[in-house]
C-alpha positions in Angstrom: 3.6 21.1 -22.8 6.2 23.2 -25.3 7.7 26.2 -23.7 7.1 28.7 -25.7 9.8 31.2 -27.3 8.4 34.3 -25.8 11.6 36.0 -25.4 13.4 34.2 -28.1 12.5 36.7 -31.0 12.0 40.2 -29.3 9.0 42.3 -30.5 9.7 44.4 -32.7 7.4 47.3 -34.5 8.6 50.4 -36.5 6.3 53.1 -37.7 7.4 56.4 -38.8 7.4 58.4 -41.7 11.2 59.0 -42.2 13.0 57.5 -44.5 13.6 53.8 -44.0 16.7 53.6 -42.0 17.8 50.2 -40.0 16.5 49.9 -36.4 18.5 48.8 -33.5 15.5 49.2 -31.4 15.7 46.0 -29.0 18.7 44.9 -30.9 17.4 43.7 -33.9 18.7 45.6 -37.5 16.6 44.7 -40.1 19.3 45.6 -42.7 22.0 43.7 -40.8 20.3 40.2 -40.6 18.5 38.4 -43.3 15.4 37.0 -42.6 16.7 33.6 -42.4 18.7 34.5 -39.2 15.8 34.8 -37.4 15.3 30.9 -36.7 12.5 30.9 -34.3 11.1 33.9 -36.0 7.6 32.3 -37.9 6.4 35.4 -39.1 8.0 38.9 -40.1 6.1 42.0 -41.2 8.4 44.9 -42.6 7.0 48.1 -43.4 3.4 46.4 -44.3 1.0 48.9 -46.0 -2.5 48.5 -47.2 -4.6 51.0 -49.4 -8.1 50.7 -50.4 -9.6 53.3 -52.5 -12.7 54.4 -51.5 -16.1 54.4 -54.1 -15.2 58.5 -54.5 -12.0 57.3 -55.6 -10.0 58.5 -51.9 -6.9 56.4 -50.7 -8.1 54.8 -47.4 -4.6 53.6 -45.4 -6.2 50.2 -43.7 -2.7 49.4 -42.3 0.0 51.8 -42.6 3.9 50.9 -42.5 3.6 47.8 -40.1 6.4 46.2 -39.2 6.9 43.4 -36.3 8.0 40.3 -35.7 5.9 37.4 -34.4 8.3 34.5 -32.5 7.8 30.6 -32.7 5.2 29.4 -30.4 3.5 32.4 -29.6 0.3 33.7 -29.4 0.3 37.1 -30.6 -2.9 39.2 -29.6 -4.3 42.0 -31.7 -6.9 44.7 -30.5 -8.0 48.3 -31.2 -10.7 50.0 -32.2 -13.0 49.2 -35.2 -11.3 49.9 -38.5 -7.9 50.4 -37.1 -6.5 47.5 -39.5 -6.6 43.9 -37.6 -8.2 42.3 -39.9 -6.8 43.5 -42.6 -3.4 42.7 -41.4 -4.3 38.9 -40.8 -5.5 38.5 -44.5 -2.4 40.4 -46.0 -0.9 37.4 -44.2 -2.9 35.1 -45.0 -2.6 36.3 -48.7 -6.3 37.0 -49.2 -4.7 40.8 -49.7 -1.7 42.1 -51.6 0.0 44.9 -49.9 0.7 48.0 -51.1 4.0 48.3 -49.9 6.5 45.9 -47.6 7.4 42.1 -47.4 5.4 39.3 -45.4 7.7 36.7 -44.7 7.0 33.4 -43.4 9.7 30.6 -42.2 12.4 33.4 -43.7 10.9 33.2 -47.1 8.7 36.4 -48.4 5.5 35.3 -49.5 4.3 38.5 -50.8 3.7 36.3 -54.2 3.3 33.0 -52.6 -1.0 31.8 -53.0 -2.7 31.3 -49.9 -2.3 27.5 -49.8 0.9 27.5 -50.1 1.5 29.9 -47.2 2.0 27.1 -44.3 -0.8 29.5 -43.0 -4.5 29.0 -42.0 -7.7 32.0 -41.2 -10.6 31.2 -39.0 -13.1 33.7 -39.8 -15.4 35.4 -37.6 -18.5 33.9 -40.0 -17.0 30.5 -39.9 -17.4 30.9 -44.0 -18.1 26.8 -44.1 -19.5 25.9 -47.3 -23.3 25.5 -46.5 -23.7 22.7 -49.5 -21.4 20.1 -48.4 -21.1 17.8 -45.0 -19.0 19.0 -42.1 -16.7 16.0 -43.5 -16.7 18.2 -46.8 -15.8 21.4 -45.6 -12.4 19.8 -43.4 -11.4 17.9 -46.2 -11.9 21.1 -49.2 -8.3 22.7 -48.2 -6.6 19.4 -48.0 -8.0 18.4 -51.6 -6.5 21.6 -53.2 -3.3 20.6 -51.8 -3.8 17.3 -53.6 -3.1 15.1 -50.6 -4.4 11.7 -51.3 -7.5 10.1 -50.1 -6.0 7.8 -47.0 -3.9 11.5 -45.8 -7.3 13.2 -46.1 -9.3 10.9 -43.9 -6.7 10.7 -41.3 -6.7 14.4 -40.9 -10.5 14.8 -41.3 -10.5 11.8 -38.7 -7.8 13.3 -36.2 -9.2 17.1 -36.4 -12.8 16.1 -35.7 -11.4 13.7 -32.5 -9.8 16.5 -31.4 -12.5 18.8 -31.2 -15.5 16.5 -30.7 -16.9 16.7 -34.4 -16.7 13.3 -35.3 -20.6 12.4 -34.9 -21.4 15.5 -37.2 -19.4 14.6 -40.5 -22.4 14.0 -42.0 -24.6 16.5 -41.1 -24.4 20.2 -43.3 -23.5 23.5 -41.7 -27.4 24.5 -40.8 -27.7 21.3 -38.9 -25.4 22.7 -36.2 -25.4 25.4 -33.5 -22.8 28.4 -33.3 -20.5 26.8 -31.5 -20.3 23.5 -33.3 -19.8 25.7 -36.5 -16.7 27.3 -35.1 -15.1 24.0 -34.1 -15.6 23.1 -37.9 -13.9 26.0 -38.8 -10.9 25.4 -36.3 -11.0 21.8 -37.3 -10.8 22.3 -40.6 -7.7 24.8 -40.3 -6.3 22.3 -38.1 -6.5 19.9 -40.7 -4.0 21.2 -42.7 -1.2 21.3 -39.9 -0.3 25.2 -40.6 2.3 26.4 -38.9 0.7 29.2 -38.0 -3.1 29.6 -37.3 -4.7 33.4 -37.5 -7.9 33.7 -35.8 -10.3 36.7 -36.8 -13.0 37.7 -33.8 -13.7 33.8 -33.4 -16.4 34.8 -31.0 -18.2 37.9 -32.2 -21.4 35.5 -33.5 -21.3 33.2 -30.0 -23.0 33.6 -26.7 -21.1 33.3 -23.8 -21.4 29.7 -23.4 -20.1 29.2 -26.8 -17.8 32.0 -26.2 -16.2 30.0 -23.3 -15.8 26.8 -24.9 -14.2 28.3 -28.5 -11.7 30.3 -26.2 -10.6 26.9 -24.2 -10.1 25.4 -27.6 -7.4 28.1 -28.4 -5.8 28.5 -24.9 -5.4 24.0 -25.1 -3.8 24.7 -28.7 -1.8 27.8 -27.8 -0.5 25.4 -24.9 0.5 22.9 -26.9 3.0 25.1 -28.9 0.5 26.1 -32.2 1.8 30.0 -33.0 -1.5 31.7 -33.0 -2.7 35.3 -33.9 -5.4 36.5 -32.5 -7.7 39.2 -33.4 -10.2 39.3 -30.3 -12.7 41.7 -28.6 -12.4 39.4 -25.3 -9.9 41.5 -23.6 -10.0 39.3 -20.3 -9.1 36.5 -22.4 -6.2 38.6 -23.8 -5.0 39.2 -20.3 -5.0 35.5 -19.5 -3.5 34.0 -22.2 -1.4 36.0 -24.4 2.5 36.1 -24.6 2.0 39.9 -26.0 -0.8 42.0 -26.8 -0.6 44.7 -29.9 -2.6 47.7 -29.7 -3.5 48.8 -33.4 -4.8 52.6 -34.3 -5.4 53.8 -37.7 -3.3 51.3 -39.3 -0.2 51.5 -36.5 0.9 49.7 -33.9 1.0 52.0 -30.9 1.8 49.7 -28.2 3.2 46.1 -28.4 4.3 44.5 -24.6 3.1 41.9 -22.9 -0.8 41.7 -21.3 0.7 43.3 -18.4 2.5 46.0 -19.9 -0.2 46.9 -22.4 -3.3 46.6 -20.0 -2.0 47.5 -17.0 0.4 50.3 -18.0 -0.4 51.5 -21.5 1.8 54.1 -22.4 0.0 56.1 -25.5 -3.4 58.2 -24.7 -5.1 56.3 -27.2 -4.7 52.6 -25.8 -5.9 53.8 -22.4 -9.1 55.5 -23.6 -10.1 52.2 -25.7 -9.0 50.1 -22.6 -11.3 52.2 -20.4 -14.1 52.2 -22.9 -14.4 48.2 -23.1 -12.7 47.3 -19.8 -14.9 49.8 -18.1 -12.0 51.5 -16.2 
């Protein structure tokens, strides 16, 4: 098993309303080193703002100057409150939203105008969003078609995903031939199948019961153990605790506490993160 670079690239989140001025905090100047000093460094957010407007034509701020730094072979964990901007954040990197304001960068390239398949990035959703129409087969192989690999590259990945995750006796069947459970793993599988270096995970188990819940979670500790960089947007906070190399506690579009599971559920520092730990953890 990989060691992962948890203390190679410091954490690092900035979110004020001054003027833009470099940080030193934990050592790292933004305006000092160019992105491509950060070797290990697989994805950089700098001053990352999202805003919607609203049907009665208001600016809603959905994520509001984030910036942080996510290391190689990490798994980054985001929680908060409803509407505080997780998901938002993981499709502004994903590229299924363009910001507002700041840079995404990605391998030291910003990808602020990169398409989403060409990213090096996959998103499981939280509704598995498999195409109902076409075979489980189908579904793993759509993304690697629109990359125009070839035929033979496509059915090794299809065939090496669906090992992985025990799918291979349902590439034939369709999506409302499975459980809840076996859906997710097509979702996973088929992100898999495109080898990303990074995989972002969106409430993977807000549709399972616990059983499924249990087994989904094992899938992403084995891959998180086996050096994948993962971020994770998750209302299992005991799974947080176990397996994450930091936890980031988002409110109203801010990170307000970034540490590690210890540090952020054990010792949370801002008023806010201990009243949504107590309301969820019971504590």
């Amino acid at each position: 098993m990989q060691v992962r670079a948890q203390t190679a690239v410091t954490a690092w989140h900035h979110n004020v309303e001054e003027p833009w001025a470099p940080s030193t905090e934990f050592g790292l100047d933004f305006q000092a080193l160019p992105f491509n000093n950060f070797g290990m460094a697989q994805v950089v957010l700098e001053r990352l703002t999202k805003v919607f407007q609203s049907p009665g034509g208001q600016s809603v701020r959905a994520v509001d100057n984030l910036s942080f730094v996510v290391a190689d072979q990490e798994l980054l964990v985001l929680v908060g409150p409803s509407g505080c901007g997780k998901t938002t954040t993981l499709r502004l990197i994903a590229g299924l939203e363009e910001p507002t304001m700041g840079t995404i960068s990605i391998n030291g390239q910003v990808v602020n105008d990169v398409p989403p398949k060409d990213r090096d990035i996959a998103l499981v959703f939280q509704n598995y969003a498999l195409y109902p129409h076409m075979s489980v087969y189908e579904n793993m192989a759509f993304g690697l078609k629109l990359r125009h690999y070839s035929r033979e590259e496509i059915q090794r990945r299809v065939k090496d995903a669906s090992q992985f995750l025990d799918l291979t006796a349902c590439l034939d069947r369709r999506p409302a031939a499975l459980s809840g459970g076996q859906r997710q793993r097509v979702a996973i599988a088929r992100a898999l199948a495109v080898k990303p270096r990074v995989l972002l995970f969106d409430e993977p188990t807000s549709a399972l019961d616990p059983e499924m819940t249990a087994e989904v979670l094992d899938m992403i500790r084995e891959l998180g153990a086996e050096g994948q960089d993962l971020i994770l947007v998750t209302h299992e906070m005991g799974f947080a605790r176990v397996v994450a190399d930091r936890v980031a506690f988002l409110a109203e579009g801010r990170i307000l506490e970034c540490g590690t599971a210890d540090q952020v559920f054990n010792a949370p520092a801002t008023e806010s993160c201990r009243r949504f730990l107590a309301a969820v953890l019971k504590y």
